[in-house]
MIGU-537669 format. One record per residue (C-alpha): x, y negated, z; residue number from 1; chain. Coordinates in steps of 0.25 Angstrom, whole numbers, padded with zeros to 4 digits, always signed. Example, Ala and Ser with C-alpha at 12.3 -4.5 7.8 and 13.67 -1.06 7.14 Angstrom:
! residues 2
[site [+0049; +0018; +0031]; 1; "A"],
[site [+0055; +0004; +0029]; 2; "A"],
This chain:
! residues 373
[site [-0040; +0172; -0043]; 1; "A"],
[site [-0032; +0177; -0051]; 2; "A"],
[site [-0036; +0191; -0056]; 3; "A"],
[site [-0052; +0197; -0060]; 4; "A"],
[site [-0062; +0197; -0051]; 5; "A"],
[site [-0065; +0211; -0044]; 6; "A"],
[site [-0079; +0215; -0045]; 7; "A"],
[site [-0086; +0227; -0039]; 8; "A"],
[site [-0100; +0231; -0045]; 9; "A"],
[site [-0109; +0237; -0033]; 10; "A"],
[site [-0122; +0242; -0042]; 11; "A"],
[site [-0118; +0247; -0058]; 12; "A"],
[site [-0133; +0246; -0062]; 13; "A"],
[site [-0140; +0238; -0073]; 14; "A"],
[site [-0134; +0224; -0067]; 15; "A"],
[site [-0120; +0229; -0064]; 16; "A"],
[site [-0119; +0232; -0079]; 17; "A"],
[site [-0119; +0216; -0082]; 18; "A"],
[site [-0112; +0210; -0069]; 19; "A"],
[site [-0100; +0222; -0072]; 20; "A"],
[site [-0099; +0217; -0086]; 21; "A"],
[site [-0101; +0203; -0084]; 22; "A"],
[site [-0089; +0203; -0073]; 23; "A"],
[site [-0080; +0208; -0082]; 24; "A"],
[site [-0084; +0198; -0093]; 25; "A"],
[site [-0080; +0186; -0084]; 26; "A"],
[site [-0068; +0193; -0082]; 27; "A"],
[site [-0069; +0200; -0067]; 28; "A"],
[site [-0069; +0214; -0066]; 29; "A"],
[site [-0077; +0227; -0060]; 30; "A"],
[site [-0068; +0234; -0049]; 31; "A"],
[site [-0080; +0243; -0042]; 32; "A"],
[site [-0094; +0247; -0045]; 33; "A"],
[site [-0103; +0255; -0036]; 34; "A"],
[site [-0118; +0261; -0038]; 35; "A"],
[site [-0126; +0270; -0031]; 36; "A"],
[site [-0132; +0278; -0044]; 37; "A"],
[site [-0125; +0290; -0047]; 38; "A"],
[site [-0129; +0288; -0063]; 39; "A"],
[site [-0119; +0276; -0061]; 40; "A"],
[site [-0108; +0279; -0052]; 41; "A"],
[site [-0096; +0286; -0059]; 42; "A"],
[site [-0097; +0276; -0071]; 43; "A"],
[site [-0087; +0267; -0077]; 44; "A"],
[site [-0093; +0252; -0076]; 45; "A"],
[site [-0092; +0251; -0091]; 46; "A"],
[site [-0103; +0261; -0092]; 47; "A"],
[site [-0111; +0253; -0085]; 48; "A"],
[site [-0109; +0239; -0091]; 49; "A"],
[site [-0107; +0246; -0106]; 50; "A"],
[site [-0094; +0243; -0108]; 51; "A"],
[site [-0079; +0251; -0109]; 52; "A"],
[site [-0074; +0258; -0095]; 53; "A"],
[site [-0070; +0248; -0084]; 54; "A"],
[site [-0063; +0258; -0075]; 55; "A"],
[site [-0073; +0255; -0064]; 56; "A"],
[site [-0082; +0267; -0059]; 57; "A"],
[site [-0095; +0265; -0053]; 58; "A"],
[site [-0093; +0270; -0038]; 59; "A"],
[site [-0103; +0275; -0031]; 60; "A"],
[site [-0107; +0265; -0020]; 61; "A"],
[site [-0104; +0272; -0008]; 62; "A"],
[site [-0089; +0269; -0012]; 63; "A"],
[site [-0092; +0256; -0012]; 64; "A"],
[site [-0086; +0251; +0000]; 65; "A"],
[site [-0074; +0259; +0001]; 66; "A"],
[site [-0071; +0253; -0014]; 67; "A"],
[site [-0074; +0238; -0011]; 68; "A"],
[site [-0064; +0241; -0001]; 69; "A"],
[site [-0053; +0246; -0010]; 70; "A"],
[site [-0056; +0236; -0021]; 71; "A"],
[site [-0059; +0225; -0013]; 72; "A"],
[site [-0067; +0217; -0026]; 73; "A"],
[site [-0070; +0203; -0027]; 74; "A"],
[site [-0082; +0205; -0026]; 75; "A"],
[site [-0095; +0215; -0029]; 76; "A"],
[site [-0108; +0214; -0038]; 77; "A"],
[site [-0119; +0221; -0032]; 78; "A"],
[site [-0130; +0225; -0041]; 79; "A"],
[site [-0138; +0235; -0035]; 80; "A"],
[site [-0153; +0231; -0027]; 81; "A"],
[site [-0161; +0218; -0024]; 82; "A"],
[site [-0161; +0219; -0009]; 83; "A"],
[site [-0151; +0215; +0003]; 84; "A"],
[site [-0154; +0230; +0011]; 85; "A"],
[site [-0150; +0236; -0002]; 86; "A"],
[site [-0138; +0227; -0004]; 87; "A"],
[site [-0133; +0230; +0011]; 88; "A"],
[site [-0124; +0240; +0008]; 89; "A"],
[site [-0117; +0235; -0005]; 90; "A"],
[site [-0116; +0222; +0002]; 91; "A"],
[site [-0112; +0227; +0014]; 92; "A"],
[site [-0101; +0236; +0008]; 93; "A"],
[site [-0095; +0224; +0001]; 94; "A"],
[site [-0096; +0213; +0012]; 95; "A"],
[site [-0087; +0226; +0021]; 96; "A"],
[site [-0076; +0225; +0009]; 97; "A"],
[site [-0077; +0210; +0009]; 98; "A"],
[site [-0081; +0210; -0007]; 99; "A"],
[site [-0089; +0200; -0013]; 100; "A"],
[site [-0101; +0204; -0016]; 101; "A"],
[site [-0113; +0199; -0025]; 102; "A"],
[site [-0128; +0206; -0026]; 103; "A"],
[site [-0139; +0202; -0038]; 104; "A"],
[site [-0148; +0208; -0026]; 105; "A"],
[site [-0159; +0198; -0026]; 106; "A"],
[site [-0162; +0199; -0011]; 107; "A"],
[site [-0145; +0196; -0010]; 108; "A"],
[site [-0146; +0184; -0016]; 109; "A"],
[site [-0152; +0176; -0005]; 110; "A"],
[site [-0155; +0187; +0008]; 111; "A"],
[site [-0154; +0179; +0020]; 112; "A"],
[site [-0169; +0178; +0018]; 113; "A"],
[site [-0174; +0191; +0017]; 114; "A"],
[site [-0162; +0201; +0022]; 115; "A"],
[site [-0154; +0192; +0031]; 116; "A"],
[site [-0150; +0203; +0040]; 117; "A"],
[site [-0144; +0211; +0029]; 118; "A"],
[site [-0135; +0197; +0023]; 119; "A"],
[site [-0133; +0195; +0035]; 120; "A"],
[site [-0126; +0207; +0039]; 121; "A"],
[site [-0118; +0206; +0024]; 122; "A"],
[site [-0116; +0191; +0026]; 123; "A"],
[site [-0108; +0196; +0041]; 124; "A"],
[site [-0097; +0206; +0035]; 125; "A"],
[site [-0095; +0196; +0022]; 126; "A"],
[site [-0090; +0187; +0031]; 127; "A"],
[site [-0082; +0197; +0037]; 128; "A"],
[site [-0078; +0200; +0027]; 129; "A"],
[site [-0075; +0190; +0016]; 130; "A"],
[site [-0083; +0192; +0006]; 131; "A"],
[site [-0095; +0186; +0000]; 132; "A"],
[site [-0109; +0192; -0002]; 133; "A"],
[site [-0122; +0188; -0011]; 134; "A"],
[site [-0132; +0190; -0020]; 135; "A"],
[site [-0135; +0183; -0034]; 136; "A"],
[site [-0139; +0186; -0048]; 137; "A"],
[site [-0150; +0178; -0057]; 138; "A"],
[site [-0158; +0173; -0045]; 139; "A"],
[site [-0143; +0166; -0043]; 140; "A"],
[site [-0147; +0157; -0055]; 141; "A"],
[site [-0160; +0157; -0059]; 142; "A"],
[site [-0166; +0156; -0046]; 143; "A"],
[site [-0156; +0150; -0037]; 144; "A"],
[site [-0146; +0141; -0043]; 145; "A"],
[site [-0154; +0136; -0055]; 146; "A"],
[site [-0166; +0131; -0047]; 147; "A"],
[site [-0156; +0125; -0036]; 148; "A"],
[site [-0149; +0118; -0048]; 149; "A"],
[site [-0164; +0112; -0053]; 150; "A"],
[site [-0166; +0107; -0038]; 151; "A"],
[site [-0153; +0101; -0038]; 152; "A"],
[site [-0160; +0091; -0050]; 153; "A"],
[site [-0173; +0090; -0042]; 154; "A"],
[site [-0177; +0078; -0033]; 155; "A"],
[site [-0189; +0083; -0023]; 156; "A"],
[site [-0193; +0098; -0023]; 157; "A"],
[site [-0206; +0105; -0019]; 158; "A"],
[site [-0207; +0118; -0024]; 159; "A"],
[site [-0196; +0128; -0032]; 160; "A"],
[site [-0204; +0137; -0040]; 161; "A"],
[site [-0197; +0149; -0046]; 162; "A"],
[site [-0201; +0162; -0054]; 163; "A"],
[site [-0195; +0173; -0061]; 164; "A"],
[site [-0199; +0185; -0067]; 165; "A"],
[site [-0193; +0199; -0071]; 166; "A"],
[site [-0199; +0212; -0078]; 167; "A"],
[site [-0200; +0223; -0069]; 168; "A"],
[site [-0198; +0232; -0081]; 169; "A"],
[site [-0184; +0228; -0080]; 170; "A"],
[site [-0179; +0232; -0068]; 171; "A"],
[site [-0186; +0246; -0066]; 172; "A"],
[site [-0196; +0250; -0060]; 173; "A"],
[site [-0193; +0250; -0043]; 174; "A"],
[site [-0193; +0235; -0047]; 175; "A"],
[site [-0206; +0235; -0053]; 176; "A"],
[site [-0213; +0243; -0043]; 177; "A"],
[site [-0207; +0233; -0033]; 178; "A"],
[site [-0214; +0222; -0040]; 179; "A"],
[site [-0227; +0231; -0041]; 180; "A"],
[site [-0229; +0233; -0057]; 181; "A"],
[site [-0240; +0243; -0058]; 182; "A"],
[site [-0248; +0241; -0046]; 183; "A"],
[site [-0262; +0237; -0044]; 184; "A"],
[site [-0263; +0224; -0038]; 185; "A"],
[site [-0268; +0231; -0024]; 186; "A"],
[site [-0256; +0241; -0023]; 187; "A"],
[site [-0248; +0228; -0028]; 188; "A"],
[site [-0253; +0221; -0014]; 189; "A"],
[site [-0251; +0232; -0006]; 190; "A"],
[site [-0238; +0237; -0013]; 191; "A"],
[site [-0231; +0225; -0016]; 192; "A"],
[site [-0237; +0212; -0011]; 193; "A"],
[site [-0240; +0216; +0002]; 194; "A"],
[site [-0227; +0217; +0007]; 195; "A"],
[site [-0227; +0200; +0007]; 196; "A"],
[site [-0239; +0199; +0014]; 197; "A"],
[site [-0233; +0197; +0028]; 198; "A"],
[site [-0231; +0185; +0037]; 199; "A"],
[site [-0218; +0177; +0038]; 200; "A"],
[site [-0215; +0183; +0053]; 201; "A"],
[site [-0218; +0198; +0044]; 202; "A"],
[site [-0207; +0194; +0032]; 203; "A"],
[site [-0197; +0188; +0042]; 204; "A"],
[site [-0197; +0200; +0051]; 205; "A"],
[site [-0195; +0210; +0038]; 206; "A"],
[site [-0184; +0198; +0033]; 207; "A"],
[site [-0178; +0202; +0048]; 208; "A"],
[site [-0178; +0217; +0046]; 209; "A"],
[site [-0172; +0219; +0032]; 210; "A"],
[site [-0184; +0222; +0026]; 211; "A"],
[site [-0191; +0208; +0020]; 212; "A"],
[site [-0192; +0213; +0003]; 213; "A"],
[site [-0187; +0199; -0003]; 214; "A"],
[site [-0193; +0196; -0018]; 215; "A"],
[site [-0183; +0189; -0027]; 216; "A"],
[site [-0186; +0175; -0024]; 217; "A"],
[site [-0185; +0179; -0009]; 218; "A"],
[site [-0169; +0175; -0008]; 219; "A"],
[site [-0171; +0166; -0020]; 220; "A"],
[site [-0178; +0157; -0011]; 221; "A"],
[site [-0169; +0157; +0000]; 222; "A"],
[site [-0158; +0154; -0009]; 223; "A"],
[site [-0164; +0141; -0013]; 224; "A"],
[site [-0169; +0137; -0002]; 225; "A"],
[site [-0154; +0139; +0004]; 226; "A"],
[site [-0149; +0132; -0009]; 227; "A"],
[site [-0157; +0121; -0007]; 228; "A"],
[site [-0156; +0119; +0006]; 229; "A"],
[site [-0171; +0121; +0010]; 230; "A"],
[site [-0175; +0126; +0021]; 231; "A"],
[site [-0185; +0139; +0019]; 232; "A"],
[site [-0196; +0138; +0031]; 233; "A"],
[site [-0205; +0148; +0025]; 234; "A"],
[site [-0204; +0160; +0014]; 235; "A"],
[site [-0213; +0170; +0008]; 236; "A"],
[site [-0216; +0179; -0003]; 237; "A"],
[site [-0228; +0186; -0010]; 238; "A"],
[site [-0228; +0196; -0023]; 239; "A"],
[site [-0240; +0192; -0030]; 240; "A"],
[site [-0243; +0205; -0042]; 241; "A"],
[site [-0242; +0202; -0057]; 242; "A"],
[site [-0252; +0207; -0067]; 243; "A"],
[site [-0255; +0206; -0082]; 244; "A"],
[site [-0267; +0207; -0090]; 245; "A"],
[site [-0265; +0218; -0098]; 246; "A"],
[site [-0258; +0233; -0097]; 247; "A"],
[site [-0242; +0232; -0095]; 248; "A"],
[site [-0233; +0243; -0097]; 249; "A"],
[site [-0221; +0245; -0087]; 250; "A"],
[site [-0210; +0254; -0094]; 251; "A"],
[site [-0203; +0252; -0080]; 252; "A"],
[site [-0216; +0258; -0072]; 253; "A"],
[site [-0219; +0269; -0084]; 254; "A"],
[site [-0234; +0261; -0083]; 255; "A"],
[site [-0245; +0252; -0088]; 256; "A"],
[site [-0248; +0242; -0078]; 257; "A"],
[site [-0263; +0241; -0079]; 258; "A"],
[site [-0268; +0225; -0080]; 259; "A"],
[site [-0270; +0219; -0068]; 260; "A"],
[site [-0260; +0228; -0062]; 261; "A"],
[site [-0246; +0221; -0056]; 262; "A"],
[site [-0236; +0222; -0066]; 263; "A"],
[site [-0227; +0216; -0056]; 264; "A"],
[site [-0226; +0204; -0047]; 265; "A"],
[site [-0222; +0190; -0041]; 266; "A"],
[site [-0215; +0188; -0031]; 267; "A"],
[site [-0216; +0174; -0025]; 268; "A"],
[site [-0209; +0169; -0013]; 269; "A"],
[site [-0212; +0155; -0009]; 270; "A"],
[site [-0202; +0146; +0002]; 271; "A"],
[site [-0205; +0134; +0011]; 272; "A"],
[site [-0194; +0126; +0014]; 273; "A"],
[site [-0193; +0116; +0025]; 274; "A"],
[site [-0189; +0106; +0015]; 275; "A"],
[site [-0203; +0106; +0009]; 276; "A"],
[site [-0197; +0114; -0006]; 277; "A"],
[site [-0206; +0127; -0008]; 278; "A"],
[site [-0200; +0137; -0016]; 279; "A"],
[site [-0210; +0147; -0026]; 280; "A"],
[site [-0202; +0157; -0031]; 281; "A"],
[site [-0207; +0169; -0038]; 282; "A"],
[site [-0201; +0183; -0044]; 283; "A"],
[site [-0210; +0190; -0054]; 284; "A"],
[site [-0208; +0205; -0057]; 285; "A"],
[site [-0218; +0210; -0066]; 286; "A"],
[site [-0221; +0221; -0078]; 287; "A"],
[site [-0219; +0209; -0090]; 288; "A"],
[site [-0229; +0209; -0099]; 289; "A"],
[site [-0226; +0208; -0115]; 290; "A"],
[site [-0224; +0192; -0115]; 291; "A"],
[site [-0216; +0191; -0101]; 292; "A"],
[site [-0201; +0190; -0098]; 293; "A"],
[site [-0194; +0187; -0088]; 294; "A"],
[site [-0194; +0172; -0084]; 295; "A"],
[site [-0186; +0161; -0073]; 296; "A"],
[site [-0196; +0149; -0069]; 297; "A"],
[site [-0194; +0140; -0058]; 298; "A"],
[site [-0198; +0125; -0057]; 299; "A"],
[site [-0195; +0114; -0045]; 300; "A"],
[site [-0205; +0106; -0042]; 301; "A"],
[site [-0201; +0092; -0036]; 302; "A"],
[site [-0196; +0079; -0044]; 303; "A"],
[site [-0196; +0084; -0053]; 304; "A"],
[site [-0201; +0099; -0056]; 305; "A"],
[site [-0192; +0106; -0063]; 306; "A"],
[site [-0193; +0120; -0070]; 307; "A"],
[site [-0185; +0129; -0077]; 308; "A"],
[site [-0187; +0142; -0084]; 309; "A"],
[site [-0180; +0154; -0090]; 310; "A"],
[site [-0186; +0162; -0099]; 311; "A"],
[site [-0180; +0177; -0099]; 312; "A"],
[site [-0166; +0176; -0091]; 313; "A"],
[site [-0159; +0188; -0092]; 314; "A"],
[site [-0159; +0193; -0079]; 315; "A"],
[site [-0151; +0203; -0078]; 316; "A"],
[site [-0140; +0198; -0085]; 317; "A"],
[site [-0141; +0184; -0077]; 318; "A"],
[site [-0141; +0190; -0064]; 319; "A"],
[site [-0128; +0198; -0069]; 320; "A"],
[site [-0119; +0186; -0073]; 321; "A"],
[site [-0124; +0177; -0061]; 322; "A"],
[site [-0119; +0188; -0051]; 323; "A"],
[site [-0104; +0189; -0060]; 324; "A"],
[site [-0104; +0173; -0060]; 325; "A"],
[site [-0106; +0172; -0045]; 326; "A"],
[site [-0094; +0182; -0043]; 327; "A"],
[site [-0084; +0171; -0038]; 328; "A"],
[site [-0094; +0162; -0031]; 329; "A"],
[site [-0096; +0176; -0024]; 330; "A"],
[site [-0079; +0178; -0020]; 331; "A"],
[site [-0078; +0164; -0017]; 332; "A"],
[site [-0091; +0162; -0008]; 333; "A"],
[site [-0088; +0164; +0008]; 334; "A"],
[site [-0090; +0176; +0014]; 335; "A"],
[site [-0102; +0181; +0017]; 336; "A"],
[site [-0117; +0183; +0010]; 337; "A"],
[site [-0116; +0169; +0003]; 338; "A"],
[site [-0129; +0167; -0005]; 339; "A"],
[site [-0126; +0161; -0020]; 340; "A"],
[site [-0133; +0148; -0015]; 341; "A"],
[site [-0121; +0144; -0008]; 342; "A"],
[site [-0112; +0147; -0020]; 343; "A"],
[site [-0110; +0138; -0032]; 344; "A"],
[site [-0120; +0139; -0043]; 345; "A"],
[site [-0118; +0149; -0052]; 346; "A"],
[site [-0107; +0148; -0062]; 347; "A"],
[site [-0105; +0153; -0075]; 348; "A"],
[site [-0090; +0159; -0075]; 349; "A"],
[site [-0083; +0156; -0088]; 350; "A"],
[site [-0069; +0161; -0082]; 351; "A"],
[site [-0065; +0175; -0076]; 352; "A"],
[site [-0073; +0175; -0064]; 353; "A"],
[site [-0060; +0177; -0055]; 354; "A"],
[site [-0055; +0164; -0060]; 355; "A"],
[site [-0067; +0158; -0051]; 356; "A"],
[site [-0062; +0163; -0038]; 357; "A"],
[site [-0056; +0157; -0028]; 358; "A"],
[site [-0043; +0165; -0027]; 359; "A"],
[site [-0044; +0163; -0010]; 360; "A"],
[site [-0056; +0170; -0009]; 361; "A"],
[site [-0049; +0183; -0015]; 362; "A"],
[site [-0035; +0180; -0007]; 363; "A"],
[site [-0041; +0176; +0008]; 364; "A"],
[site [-0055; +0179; +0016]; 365; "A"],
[site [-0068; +0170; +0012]; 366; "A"],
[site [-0071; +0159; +0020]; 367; "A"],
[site [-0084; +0154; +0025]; 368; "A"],
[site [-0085; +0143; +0015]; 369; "A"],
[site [-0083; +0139; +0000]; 370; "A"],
[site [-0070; +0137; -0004]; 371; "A"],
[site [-0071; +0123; -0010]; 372; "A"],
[site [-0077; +0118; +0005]; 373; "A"],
């Protein structure tokens, strides 16, 4: 491929601001950007990544499909919720205009368990239409690849344990009432963790209808399992409340949580497999108290047990440069929704991202395998 990289940015809020300025840094350019809020549309992306004028006015996303249709991208970043049912439309619009298309959506970044209807719907006019659609972002890395790389140096497994948390102060507050910061431990049952008290014929039926409410660790699981080539015969997941012992404020809440209070909580989802390896793997959103930070903790346990931890990962900004690395395993991958376990391994892009390319995916309609096969 010899010229940029065209990119359209579906999403101009506090992510956008990174993966737009990160995808001209590795030398590919914004062609498009769409948003719903009317404080955003009508600006130049420069405003919005804190750099000069680009040229490139944020649409508003009604436009979006008759300007992916006219622009015809490489491909689209979509940065905008953290479920398939709100992805639908975006994903929809650019699979129709057979543009490539990437989601830090967490629920986007292995679906099939938990809104298969919905990808499969996407994953049908893909196909139809040439183009690739996934999700990725941190969980890419640091929950996926990284611990498939440790299994790949492990002899037996048993168990795959994995836990990370976040501060709910960061991301506002719908996100910290979500993960019930505030509530007594009642309300918190009846709020928050009764929704998980169901049977498997129960979760199933909802997974069926479009309205299962996957945690993070939900499609992380699935992804392993489908990289590892286990076979999941069982899968569940609880939220379990997290207090602290004295007062915390919430700046985010506008509130003291009292002690004993929930000032957030886990939420752990745990996966038989056929082949005997369990996996324990758990999402904390909590209030943080003064000594507390985010943190990334998993351990295999076999021959031998193996642990990693990372101590205060930039999340943001991780997420933001996995999504721009992954750009042309995204253009070359086949059509369809391709989940990044069947990609190669996250690359760091030392070159102009166009130059990893495969200049026949951009010249004649995907095919339904890799190239190099």
């Amino acid at each position: 491929m010899e010229r940029k990289l065209a990119v359209a940015q579906f999403g101009c809020g506090k992510m956008s601001a990174y993966t737009m300025r990160y995808v001209y840094e590795k030398g590919a350019e914004i062609v498009a950007a769409f948003d719903m809020n009317p404080a955003v549309v009508g600006k130049d992306i420069g405003a919005i990544m804190g750099t000069e004028k680009k040229g490139v006015t944020v649409l508003d996303a009604k436009m979006a499909d008759e300007t992916l249709a006219a622009l015809k991208p490489d491909v689209c970043i979509i940065t905008t919720m953290s479920l398939m049912k709100d992805l639908r439309e975006a994903m929809l619009v650019c699979a129709k205009n057979g543009v490539n298309a990437i989601s830090t959506c967490e629920e986007a970044f292995y679906p099939w368990n938990s809104s298969r209807a919905v990808t499969e719907e996407i994953d049908e006019l893909a196909k139809k239409n040439h183009c690739t659609i996934c999700g990725a972002g941190y969980q890419d890395v640091f929950w996926g690849n990284l611990i498939a790389t440790l299994a790949g140096a492990t002899h037996t497994i048993r168990t795959i344990r994995g836990k990370s948390s976040y501060n709910v102060e960061d991301y506002g507050i719908a996100l910290a009432q979500v993960h019930g910061a505030g509530l007594t431990l009642d309300a918190f049952e009846k709020e928050i963790a009764s929704a998980d008290n169901i049977s498997e014929a129960e979760r199933k039926a909802l997974i069926d209808k479009g309205e299962f409410l996957p945690s993070y660790m939900w499609s992380v699981n699935g992804w392993l399992c489908e990289r590892l080539g286990l076979t999941p015969v069982s899968q569940t997941q609880k939220c379990i409340p997290h207090t602290h012992t004295s007062d915390l404020h919430s700046k985010t809440l506008g509130m003291t949580i009292p002690a004993g209070h929930a000032t957030g909580m886990s939420a752990v989802v745990t996966t038989e497999t056929e082949e005997g390896v369990t996996l324990e793997t758990e999402c904390i959103g909590k209030v943080y108290a003064p000594d507390e930070f985010d943190r990334n903790d998993w351990t295999i346990v076999g021959e031998p047990d193996t642990q990693v931890v990372i101590n205060r990962p930039a999340t943001v900004e991780l997420t933001c440069a996995t999504i721009v690395n992954r750009l042309p395993d995204v253009v070359n991958a086949p059509a369809g929704y391709v989940t990044t376990d069947k990609m190669p391994t996250n690359s760091y892009r030392v070159k102009p991202l166009h130059t990893y390319v495969d200049a026949e995916e951009l010249s004649s309609p995907k095919r339904g395998m890799w190239r190099d096969e």
